[in-house]
N, C-alpha and C positions, 0 to 999 in steps of 0.2 A: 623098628616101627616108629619109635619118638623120631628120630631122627627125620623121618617121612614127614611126620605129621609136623615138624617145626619147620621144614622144608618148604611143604605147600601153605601154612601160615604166613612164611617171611613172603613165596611169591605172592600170595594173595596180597598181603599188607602192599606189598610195592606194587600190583595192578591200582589199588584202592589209592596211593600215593600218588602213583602216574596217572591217573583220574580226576586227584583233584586238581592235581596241578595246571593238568589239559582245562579243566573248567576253567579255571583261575585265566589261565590266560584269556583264554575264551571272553571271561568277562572283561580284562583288561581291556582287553581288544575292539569291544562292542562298548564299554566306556569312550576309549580313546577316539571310535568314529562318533560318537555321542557328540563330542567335545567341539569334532572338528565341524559336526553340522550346525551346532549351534551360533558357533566361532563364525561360517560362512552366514547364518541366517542373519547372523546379527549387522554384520558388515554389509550384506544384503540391503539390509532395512534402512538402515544410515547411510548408505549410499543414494536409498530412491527418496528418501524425507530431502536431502541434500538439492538432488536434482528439481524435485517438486517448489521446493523452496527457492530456490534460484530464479526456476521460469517463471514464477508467480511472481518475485518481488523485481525481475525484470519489464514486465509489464507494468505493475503497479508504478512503479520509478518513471516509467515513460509516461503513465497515464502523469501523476503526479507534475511530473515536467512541464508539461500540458499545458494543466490547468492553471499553473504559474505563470506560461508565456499567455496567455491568453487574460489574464489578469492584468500583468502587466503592460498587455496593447491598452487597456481602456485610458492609459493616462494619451496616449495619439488621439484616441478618440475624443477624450475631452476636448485636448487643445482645437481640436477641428471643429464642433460643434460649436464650441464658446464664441468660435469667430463670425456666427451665423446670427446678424441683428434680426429683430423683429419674429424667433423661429418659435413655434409651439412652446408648449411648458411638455408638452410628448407623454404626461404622464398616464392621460388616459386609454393609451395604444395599449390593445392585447387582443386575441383570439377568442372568440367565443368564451368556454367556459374557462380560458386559461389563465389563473392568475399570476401574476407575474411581481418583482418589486419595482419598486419605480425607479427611474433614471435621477439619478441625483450625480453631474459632475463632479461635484466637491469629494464626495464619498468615492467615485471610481479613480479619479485621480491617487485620493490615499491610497487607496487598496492597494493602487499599480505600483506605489512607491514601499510597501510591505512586501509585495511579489519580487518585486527588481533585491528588495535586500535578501529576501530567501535564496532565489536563484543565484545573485550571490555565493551564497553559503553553502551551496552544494558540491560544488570544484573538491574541499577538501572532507565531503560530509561521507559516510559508511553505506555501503547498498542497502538501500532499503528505506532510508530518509525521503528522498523526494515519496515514496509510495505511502510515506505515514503519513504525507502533506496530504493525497489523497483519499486516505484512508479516513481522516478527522476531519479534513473539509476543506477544501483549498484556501476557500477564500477564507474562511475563519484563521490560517495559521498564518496571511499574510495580513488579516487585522490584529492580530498578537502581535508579531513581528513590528509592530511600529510602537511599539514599546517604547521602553526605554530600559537599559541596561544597569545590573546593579552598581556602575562607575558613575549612575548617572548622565551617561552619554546618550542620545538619539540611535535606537539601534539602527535606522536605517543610514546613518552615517558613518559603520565602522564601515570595515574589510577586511577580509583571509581571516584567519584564524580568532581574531578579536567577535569576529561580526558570528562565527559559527557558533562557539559558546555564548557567546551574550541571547543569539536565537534561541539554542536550547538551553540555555535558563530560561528564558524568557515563557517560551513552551511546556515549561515543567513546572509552570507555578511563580517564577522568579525565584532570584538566588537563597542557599539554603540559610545565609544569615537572616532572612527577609521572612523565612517562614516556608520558604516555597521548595519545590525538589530540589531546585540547580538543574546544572547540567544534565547530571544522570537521570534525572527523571524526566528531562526533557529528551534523551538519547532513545530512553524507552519509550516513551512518547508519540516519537516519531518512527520508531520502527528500527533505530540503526541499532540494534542488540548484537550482541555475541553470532545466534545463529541467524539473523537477518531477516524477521519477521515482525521481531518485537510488537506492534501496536495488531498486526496486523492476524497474527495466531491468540495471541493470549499474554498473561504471566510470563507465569514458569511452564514452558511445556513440558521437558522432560528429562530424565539424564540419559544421554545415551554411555551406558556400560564400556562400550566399545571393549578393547583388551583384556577389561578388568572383570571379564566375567569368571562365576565360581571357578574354581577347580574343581569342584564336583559336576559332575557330568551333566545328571537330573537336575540340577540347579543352574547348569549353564543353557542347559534347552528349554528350564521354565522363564528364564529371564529372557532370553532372544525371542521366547515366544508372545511375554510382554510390550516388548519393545515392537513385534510385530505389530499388535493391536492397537498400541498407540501410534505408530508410524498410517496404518489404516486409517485410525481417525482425523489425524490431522490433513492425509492427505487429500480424505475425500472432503473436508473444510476447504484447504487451497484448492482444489478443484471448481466448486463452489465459486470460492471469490473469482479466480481467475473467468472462468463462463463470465461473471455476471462482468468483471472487471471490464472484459473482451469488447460485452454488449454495450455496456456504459460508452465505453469509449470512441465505438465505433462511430454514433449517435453523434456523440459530443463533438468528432471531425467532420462529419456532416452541419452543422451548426458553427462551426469555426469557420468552415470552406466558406457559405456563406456569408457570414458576417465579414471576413478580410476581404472577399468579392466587392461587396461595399461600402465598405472602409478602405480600401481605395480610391473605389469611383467618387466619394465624397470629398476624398484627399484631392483628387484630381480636380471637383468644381470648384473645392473653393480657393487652393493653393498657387493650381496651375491655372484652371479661368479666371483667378480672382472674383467668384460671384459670393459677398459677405450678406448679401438680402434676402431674407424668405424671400419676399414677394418676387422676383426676379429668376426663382427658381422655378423650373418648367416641372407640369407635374410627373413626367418621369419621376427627375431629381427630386422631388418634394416624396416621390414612394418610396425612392433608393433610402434617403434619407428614415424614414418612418420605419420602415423596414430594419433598420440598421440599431435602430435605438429597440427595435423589440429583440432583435439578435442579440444584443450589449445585454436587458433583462436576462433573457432566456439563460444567456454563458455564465452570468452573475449569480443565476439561481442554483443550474448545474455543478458549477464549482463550489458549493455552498453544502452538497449532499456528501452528508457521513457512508463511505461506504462499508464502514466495518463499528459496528456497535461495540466497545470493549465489554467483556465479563469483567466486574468486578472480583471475583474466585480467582485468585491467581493459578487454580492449577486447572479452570476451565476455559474454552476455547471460546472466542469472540464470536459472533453472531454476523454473517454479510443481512447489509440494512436492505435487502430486497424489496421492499414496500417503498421507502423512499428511491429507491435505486429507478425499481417501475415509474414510480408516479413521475419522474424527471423525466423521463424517458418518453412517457406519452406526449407529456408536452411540447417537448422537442420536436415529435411526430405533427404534433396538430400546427406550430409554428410553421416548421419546416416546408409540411402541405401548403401553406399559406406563400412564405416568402419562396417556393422554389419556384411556384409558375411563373412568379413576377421580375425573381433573376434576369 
């Protein structure tokens, strides 16, 4: 009878064995696909922050570009209007309610000569740089830009590599002997960061874990599920900007089209016809003219708009300046109404 009973003891104990064992794997098993969704979700997420990131600071870099070539014409335009004796002072030109800044050559000449050394700078500069230009305000980073370098040099007289640094110091406060960021806080500044948003996201956005998530299972799928919710937020931010970026710009080549439409034809009265006299100007010419100096406003205003308010919280997301973004944008509208029929 012992013998029985140590019998069905031992097989019991070894069902009870084989039991837990089967659990054990069980849970290994349901660990290990734990691991691997996490592993996927994670890689998921950094993949689409990646993509988002890309097409957004692909845009902004174009808008950016832009607003520097468009800068940059106003020094053609001075030259042409200067040569025009006897012409208006033009300063009281504007649309209805629309305020505008006034035309001042001296000042669009600088600015084109800050724009011509950015544009410059950008050959050897990180994706995402020209989109900070836009992002802090065109024309404001090519009035910095005429700086001066902490060699004491004219920044708009270096070139290649001297002229990029000397801009992002120059951008970041001036050089860090000086008190200023330097470079790097000019890199940040403008947007050319590590993951290529810099000015245009925030700070610090975030670490992505990538590989180096827990070995604990539970703790690999709460962290990927982190990483989800912030890849959420940031994305619908770049979302955001890009919309508004989209609209801005559309706008802004509408007001360009125009304004090179006559900046040509002025090119042409006074270059090709040689007519240097207000008064000999027919009033066509006298509105092409009028017209062109409100377009020169309007492009100087436009480029002038922050489109991305930074947070000062390093670990919060910047702000798109949608109220200013609008308010440029109407204007554009009411100008545009004005000079299109007259095209």
């Amino acid at each position: 009878m012992l013998p029985l009973i140590i019998g069905i003891g031992a097989g019991l104990a070894g069902l009870i064995g084989a039991g837990t064992a089967i659990s054990g794997a069980g849970k290994m098993i349901e660990a290990n696909d734990t691991q691997k969704s996490a592993q996927k979700l994670q890689e998921e997420q950094v993949e689409r922050f990646k993509e988002r990131d890309k097409a957004t600071t692909r845009l902004m870099d174009a808008l950016g570009k832009q607003e520097l070539e468009i800068i940059e014409s106003f020094g053609r335009f001075s030259d042409v209007i200067e040569k025009i004796q006897g012409r208006p002072e033009f300063k009281s030109i504007s649309k209805d309610d629309v305020k505008l800044p006034d035309y001042e050559a001296d000042k669009l000449r600088e600015v084109s000569v800050g724009a011509r050394a950015l544009l410059g700078g950008l050959g050897g500069a990180a994706a995402g740089t020209a989109g900070g230009f836009a992002a802090a305000g065109a024309t404001t980073s090519a009035v910095m830009a005429l700086g001066t370098a902490s060699t004491g040099t004219a920044i708009s007289t270096l070139s290649g590599a001297a002229l990029t640094n000397a801009m992002l110091a120059a951008l970041g406060g001036g050089a860090v002997a000086a008190g200023g960021g330097g470079i790097a806080l000019g890199t940040a500044v403008l947007g050319g960061a590590t993951l290529g948003v810099g000015l245009l996201v925030g700070g610090i956005i975030f670490n992505f874990t990538g590989s180096n998530l827990s070995d604990k299972a539970d703790e690999a799928w709460r962290q990927a599920n982190e990483t989800k919710k912030e890849v959420d937020r940031i994305v619908k931010y770049l979302d955001e900007l890009e919309g508004a970026a989209r609209g801005f710009k559309d706008i802004l080549s509408k007001a360009e089209f125009q304004y090179n439409l006559r900046l040509n034809k002025l090119d042409q009265i006074v270059n090709v016809y040689g007519k240097t006299y207000w008064e000999s100007f027919t009033d066509t010419e006298k509105l092409t003219t009028e017209d062109l100096v409100l377009l020169v406003q309007l492009l100087y205003d436009m480029c002038q708009v922050k489109l991305v308010l930074k947070n000062p919280d390093e670990k919060g997301l910047n702000t798109v300046n949608n109220r200013a973004i609008s308010s440029a944008e109407n204007k554009a509208e009411k100008i545009l109404s004005r000079v299109g029929r007259a095209a």
